[in-house]
C-alpha positions in Angstrom: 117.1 71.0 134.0 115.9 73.9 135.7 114.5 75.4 132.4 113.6 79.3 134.0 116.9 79.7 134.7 117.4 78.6 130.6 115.1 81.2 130.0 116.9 83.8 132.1 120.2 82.9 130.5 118.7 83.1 127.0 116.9 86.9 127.7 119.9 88.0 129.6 122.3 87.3 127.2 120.1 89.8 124.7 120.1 92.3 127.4 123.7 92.1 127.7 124.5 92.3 124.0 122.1 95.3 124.0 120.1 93.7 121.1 117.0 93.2 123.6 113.7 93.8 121.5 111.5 96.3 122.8 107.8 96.5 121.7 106.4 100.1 121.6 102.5 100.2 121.7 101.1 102.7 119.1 97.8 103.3 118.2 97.3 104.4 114.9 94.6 107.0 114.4 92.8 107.0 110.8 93.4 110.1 108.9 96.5 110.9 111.1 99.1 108.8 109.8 102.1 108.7 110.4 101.2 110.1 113.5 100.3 107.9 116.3 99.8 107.6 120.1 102.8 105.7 122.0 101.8 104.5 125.5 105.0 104.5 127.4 105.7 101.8 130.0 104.4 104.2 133.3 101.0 104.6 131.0 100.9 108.0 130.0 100.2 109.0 126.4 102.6 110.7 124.2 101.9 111.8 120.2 104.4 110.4 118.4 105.3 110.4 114.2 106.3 106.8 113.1 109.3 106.7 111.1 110.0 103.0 110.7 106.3 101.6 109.3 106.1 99.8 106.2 102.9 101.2 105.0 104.9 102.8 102.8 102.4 104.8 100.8 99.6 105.1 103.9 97.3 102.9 102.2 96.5 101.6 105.5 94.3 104.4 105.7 93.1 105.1 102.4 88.9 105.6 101.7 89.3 103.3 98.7 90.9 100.2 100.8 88.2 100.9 103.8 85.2 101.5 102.0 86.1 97.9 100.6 86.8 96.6 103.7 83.3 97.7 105.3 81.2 96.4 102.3 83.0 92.7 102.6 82.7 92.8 106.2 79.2 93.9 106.4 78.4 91.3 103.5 80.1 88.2 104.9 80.8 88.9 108.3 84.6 88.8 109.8 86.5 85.1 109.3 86.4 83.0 106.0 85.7 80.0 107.9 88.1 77.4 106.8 91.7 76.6 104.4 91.2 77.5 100.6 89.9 73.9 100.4 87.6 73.6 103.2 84.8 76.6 102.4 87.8 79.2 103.1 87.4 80.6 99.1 85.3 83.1 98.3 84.9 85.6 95.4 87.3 88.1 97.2 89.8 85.5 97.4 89.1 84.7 93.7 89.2 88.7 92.8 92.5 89.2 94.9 94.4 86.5 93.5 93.2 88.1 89.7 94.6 91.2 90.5 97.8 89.8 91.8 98.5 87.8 88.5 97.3 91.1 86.3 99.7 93.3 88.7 102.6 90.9 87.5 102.0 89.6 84.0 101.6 86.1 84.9 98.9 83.4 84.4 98.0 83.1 88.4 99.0 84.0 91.8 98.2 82.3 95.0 97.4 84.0 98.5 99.4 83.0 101.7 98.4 84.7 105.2 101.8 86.4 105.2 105.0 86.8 102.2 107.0 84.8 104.7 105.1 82.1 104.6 104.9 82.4 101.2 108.8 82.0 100.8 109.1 79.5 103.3 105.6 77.0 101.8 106.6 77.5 98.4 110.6 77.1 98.5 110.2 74.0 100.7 107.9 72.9 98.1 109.5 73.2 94.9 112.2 70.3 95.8 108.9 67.9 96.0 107.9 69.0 92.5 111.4 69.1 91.0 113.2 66.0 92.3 117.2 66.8 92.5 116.7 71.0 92.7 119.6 73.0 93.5 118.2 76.4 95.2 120.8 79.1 94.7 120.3 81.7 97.5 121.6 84.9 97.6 123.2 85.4 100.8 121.6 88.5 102.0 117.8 87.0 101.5 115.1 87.4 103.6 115.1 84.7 106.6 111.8 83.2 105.0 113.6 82.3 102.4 116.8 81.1 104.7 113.8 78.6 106.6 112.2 77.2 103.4 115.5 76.4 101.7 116.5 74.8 104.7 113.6 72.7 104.9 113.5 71.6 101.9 115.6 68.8 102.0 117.1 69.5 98.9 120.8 70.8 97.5 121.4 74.5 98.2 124.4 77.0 97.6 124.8 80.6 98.9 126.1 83.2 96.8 127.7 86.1 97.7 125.3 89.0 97.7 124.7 90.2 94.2 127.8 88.9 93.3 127.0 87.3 89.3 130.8 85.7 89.0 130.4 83.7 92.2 126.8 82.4 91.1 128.5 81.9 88.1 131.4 80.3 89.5 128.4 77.6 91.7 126.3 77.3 88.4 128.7 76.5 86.7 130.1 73.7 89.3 127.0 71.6 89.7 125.8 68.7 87.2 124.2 70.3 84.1 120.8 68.2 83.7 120.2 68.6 87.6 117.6 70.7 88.4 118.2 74.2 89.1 116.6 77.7 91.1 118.1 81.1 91.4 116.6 82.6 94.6 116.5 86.4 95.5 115.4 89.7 96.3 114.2 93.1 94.1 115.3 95.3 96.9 117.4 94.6 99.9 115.3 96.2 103.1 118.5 96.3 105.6 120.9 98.6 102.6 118.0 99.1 100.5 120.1 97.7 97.3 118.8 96.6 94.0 119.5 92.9 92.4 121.0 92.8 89.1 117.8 91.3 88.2 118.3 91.1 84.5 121.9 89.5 84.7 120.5 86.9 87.0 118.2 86.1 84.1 120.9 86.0 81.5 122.7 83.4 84.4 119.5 81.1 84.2 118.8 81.1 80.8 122.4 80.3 80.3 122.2 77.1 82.9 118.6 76.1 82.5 117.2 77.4 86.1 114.3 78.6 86.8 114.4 82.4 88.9 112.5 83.2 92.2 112.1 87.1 92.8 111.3 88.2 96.1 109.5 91.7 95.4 108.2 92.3 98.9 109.6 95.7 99.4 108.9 97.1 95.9 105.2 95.9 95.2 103.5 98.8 95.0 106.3 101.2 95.4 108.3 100.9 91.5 106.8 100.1 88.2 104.3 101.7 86.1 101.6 100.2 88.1 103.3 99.1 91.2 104.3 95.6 89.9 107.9 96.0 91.4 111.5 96.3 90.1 110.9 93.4 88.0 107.9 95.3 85.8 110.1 98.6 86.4 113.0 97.5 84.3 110.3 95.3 81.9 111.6 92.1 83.2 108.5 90.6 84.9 108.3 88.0 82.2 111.7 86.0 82.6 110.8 85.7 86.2 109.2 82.1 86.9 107.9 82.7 90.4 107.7 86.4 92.0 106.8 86.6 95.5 105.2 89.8 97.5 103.1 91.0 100.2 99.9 92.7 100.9 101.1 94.4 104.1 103.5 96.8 103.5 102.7 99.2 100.2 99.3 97.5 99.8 98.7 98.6 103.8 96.6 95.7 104.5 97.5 91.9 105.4 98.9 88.7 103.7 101.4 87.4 101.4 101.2 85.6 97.8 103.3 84.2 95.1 102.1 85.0 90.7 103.5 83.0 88.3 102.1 80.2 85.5 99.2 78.6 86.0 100.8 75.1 86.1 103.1 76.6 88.6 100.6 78.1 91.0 98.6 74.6 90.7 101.3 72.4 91.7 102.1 74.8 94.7 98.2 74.6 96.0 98.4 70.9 95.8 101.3 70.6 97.9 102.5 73.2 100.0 101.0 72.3 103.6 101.9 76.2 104.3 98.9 76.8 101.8 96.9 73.4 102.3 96.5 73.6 106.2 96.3 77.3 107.3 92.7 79.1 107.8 92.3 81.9 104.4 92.6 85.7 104.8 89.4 87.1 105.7 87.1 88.3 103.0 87.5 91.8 104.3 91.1 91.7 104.3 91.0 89.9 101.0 88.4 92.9 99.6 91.2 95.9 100.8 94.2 94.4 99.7 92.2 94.1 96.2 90.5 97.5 96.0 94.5 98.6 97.1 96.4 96.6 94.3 93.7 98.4 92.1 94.1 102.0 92.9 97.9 101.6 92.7 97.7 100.8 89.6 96.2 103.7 88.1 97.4 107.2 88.1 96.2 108.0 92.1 99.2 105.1 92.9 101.3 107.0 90.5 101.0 110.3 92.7 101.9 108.9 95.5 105.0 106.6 94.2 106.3 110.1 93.2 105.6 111.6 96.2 107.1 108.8 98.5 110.4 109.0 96.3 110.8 113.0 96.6 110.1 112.4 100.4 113.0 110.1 100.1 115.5 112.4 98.1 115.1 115.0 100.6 115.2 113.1 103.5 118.7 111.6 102.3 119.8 114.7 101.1 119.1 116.8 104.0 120.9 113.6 106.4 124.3 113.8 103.9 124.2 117.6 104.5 124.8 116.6 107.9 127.3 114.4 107.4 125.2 111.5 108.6 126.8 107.9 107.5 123.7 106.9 105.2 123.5 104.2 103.1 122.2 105.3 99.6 121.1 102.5 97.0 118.5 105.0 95.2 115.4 103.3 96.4 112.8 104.5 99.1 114.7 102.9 102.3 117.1 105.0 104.5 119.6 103.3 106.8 121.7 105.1 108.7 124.6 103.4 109.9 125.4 103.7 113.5 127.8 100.3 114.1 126.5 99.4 117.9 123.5 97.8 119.4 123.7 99.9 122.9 124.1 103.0 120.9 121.9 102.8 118.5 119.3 101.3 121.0 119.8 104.3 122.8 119.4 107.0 120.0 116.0 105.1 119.5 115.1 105.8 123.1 116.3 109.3 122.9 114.0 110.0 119.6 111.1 108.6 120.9 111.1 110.0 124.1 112.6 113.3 123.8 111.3 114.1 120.0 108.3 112.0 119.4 110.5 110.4 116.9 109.7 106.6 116.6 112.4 104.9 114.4 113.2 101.0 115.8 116.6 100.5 116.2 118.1 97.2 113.5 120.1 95.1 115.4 121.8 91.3 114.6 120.8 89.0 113.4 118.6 91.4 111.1 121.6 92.5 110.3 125.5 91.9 110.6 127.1 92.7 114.0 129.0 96.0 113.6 126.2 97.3 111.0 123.7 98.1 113.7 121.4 100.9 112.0 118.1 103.1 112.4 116.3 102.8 109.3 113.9 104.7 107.9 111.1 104.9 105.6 109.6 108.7 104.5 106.5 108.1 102.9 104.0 110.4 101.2 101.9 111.4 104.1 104.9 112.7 105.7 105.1 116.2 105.2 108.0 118.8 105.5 107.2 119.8 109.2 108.2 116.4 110.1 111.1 116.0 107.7 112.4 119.2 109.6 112.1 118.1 112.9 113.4 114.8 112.6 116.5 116.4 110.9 117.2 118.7 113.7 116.5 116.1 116.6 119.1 113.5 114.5 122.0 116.6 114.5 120.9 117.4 117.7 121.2 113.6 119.0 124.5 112.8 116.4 126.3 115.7 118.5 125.3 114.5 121.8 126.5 110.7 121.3 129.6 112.3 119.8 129.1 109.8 117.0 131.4 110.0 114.1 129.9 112.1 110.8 132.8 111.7 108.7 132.1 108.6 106.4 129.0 108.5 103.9 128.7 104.9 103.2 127.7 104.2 99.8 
């Protein structure tokens, strides 16, 4: 086989599709954010505001999460120096993961290096400890969670996205003493929709499962202290296992899973995701807990409200254009643009034209025909930059003569 020629055919045939990813180097400046510094491909320099981050409350910059990060870092120098069970725990680990369970209601939580390994250790796991499971997965769910029910070995069965009469209908199906898991998300990223999480409850407590709640993109953002959907609508309890991560509202690094203690014990005993991967760095470990902290209080408060006006206004100002949005009522706007080449090039044309940096979504992030830009106001966004990215998207929406007509709901 003449395997660069493979490799041409493979990269081509993204090229061709227009679904090629491009990497776009920023450089963040603290105190600036969302502005940033885009070095385009002949090496110039171009300021730029970033549009598509998921440091959704800028607490990537934040004086409480650095000043944390120096002191562990000047403490205990840079790597932890091992897995969890090879000298790799440290107090910050131990602080981090007390936070996490406090943050959720639950006995313990467990840290990963990232929420999709997370998914993909623990949900490959749980068939070990539960001989016979059946994973219902909803059929939107993140790809971690696609990979560790995959891997599992065990039963699965997809159900149509949020749809409780087909999950129903599968429950239903399957032998009644069998083992059983619902699998899903708080918030869809893609549509930015909400899971009828408390129906799904009513579903397992009817059929004996346990739930899984992925709360990635709501950690932080909904709640009374940022514990997600879940805590929002006062359902944290009836969720067995809720997983999350540490690098989008927290605006540092890592991933975890909260739930008994029993539970979290059995998954550090056997997940290799957990057993055999190097621990976060006590720095990182330190800003994520100083972060999970302060949005607990009143400061996270502020900027949950903040982040969510951002969000109204950004949404309505786009309808106002006629601008096919997709409107769930959470923090995430997609707007629906339907091809890869052309919404590949409206990135382009943002970026270089505007300073606008939104990356185009493309399969298989999402469906072929839904191709979107998506984006995510936060609270240190301010209403210069609302203002000019509205004008640039009527000003872009005119020139693709792309269709305004349809609001998608």
């Amino acid at each position: 086989m003449n395997y660069d020629a493979q490799l041409d055919q493979a990269i081509n045939k993204l090229h061709e599709e227009g679904r090629y990813r491009t990497f776009i180097d920023i450089e963040r400046s603290k105190g600036r954010y969302p502005q940033a510094v885009w070095t385009r491909p002949d090496g110039s320099k171009q300021d730029i505001t970033v549009w598509c981050g998921n440091d959704y409350l800028g607490m990537g910059q934040h004086p409480v999460v650095l000043t944390a990060m120096h002191e562990a870092l000047d403490a205990t120098g840079a790597g932890s120096g091992g897995t969890r069970n090879i000298s790799g725990t440290t107090v910050y680990h131990k602080q981090l993961e007390a936070e996490l369970a406090d943050l959720h209601g639950k006995e313990a939580a467990l840290v990963f290096s990232s929420a999709y390994i997370a998914n993909d250790a623990t949900l490959s796991t749980l068939p070990k400890l539960f001989p016979g499971l059946i994973i219902y997965s909803d059929a939107l769910n993140h790809a971690s969670m696609i990979e560790g029910i995959k891997r599992n070995g065990g039963a699965r069965r997809i159900f149509r996205h949020n749809d409780l009469e087909h999950l129903r209908e599968l429950l239903a199906a399957d032998d009644p003493a069998a083992p059983k898991l619902i699998a899903f998300e708080s918030i869809y990223s893609m549509d930015g929709d909400f899971a009828p999480i408390g129906a799904i409850c009513d579903l397992a407590e009817e059929f004996g499962a346990l739930t899984y709640l992925d709360e990635v993109h709501a950690v932080g953002m909904y709640g009374p202290r940022g514990g997600g959907v879940a805590e929002r609508d006062r359902l944290s309890a009836r969720i067995d296992i809720i997983n999350g991560t540490l690098g989008k509202a927290f605006g540092v690094f890592g991933g975890y899973i909260a739930a008994s203690a029993k539970m979290v014990d059995a998954i550090r005993s056997y997940a290799p995701g957990f057993i055999f991967t190097t621990s976060l760095p006590p720095a990182v470990a330190a800003g994520a807990a100083a972060s999970i902290a302060f949005l607990k209080g009143e400061g996270g408060q502020k900027l949950r409200d903040a982040q969510q006006l951002h969000a109204r206004i950004l949404k309505m100002r786009l309808k106002g254009l006629g601008m096919p949005i997709i409107d769930h009522g959470s923090h995430i706007v997609p707007v629906h643009v339907g091809h890869p080449v052309h919404c590949k090039m409206l990135s382009d044309m943002l970026l270089a034209d505007f300073g606008i940096y939104v990356q185009p979504i493309n399969f298989p992030t999402v469906p072929r025909g839904t191709e979107r830009l998506r984006f995510t106001p936060s609270p240190v966004h301010d209403s210069k930059q609302i203002e000019h990215l509205i004008r640039a998207m009527d000003a872009l929406w005119s020139r693709c003569a792309l269709n305004r007509a349809e609001i998608v709901a």
